[in-house]
BALOKE-989149 format. One record per residue (C-alpha): residue number from 1; x, y, z. Coordinates in Angstrom, 3 decimals. Each point is the difference from the previous one (the first is absolute). Layout:
% BALOKE-989149
[NUM, [X, Y, Z]] ...
***
This chain:
% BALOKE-989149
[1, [90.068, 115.352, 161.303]] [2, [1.589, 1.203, -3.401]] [3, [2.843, 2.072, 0.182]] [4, [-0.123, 3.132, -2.463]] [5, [3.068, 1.443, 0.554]] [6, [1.899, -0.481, -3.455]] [7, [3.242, -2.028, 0.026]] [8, [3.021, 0.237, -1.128]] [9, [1.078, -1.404, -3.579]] [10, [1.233, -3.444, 0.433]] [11, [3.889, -0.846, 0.094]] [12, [-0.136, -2.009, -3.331]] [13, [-1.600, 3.160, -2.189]] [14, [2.579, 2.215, 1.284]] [15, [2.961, -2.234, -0.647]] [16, [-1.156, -0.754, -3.507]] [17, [3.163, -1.138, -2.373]] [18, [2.272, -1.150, 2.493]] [19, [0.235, -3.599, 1.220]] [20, [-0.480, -0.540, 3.764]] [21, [-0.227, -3.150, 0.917]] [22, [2.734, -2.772, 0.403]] [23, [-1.684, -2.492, -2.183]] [24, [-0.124, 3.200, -2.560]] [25, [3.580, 0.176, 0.070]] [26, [0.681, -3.748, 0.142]] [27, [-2.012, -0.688, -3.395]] [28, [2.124, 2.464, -1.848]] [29, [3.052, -0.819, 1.543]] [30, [-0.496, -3.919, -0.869]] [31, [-1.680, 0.047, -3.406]] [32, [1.130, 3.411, -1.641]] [33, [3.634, 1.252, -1.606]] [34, [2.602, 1.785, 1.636]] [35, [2.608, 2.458, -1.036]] [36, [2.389, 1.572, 1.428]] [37, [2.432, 2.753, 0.196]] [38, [2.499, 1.380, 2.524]] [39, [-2.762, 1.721, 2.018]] [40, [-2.967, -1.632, -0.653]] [41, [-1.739, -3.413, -0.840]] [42, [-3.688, 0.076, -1.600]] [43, [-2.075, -3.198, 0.238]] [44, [-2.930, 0.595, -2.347]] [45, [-2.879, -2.382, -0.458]] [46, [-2.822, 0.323, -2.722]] [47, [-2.770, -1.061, 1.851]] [48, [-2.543, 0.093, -2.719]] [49, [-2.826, 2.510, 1.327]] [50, [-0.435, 3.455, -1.643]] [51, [0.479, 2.324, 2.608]] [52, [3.313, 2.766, 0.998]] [53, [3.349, -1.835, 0.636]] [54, [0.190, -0.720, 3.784]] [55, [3.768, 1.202, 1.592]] [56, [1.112, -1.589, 2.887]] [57, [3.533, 1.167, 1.853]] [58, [2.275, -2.130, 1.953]] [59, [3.074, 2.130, 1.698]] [60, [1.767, -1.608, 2.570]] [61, [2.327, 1.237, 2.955]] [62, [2.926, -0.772, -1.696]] [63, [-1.215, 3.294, -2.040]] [64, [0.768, 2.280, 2.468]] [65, [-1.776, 1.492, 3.467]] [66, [-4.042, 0.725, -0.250]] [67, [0.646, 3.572, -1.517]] [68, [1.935, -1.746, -2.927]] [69, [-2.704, -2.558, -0.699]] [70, [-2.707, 2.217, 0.023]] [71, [1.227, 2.116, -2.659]] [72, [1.042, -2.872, -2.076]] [73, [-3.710, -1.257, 0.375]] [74, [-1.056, 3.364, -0.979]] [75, [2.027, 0.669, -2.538]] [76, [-0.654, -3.433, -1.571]] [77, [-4.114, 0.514, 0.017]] [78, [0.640, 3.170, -1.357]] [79, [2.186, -1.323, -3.262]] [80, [-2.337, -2.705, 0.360]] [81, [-3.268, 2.351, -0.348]] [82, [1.623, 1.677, -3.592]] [83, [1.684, -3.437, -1.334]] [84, [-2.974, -2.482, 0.571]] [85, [-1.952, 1.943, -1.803]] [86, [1.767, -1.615, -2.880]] [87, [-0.971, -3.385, 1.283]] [88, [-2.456, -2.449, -1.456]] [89, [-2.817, -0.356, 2.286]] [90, [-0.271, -3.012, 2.243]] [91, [3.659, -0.001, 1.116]] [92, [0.839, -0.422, 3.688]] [93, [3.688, 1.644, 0.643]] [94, [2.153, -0.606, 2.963]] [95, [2.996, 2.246, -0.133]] [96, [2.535, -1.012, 2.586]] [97, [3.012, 2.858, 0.918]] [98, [3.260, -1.101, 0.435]] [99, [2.522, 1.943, 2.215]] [100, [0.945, 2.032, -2.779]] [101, [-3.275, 1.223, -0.514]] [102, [0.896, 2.625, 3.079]] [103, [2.910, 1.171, -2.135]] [104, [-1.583, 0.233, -2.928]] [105, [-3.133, 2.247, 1.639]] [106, [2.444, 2.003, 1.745]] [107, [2.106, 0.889, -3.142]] [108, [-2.429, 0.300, -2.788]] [109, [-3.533, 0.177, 1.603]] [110, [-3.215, -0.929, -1.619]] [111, [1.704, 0.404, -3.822]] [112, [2.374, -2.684, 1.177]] [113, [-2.566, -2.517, 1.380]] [114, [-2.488, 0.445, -2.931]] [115, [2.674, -1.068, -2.266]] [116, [1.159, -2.703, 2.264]] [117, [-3.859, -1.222, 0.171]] [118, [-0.349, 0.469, -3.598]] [119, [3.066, -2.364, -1.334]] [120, [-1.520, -2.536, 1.735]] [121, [-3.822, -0.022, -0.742]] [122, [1.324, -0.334, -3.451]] [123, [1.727, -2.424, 0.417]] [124, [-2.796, -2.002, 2.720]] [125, [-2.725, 0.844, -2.217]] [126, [1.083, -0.748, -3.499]] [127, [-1.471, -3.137, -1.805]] [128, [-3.228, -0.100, 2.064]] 
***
């Protein structure tokens, strides 16, 4: 018997543009360039297909307690929403927070991050 009830949208179609998978993060982690500043490290990988940049975040424990990390997470998707824009598409990011990236949200916020984030897809993404 067919069920009609309508279901929900599937995982993958909501988490469009960020990488999920381990292999994901692997790929760019092996094959792409990485920069690096006192709070952050960007991995960025051209992966050739014309779609948005993909963003995947990495924030450890050493970060600071849940609370902390969450907000850095947030914060960073957020800078990440306004700065990939600027991306080429087909790029796969991984932007990993160091444990200054807690000090760094804490004293200047979004502004701070953005132009923590931005530095460094400059510098990741020239040259494709």
């Amino acid at each position: 018997m067919d069920d009609l009830r309508p279901r929900p949208p599937s995982t993958r179609r909501l988490r469009r543009g960020r990488l999920s998978r381990s292999a994901e993060f692997e790929r760019v982690y092996r094959q792409g360039r990485s920069h690096g500043n006192r709070h952050l490290v960007v991995h960025a990988f051209p992966r050739g297909a014309e779609d948005a940049p993909r963003l995947g975040v990495s924030v450890s424990r050493k970060v600071g307690g849940a609370v902390e990390r969450n907000r850095v997470k947030r914060l960073l998707r957020e800078a990440f929403a306004v700065e990939g824009a600027a991306l080429a598409p087909g790029y796969d990011v991984v932007v990993v927070a160091r444990p200054e990236a807690r000090e760094l949200a804490a004293r200047a916020g979004l502004e701070g991050v953005r132009e923590s984030l931005r530095e460094l897809l400059d510098q990741a993404t020239r040259g494709r």
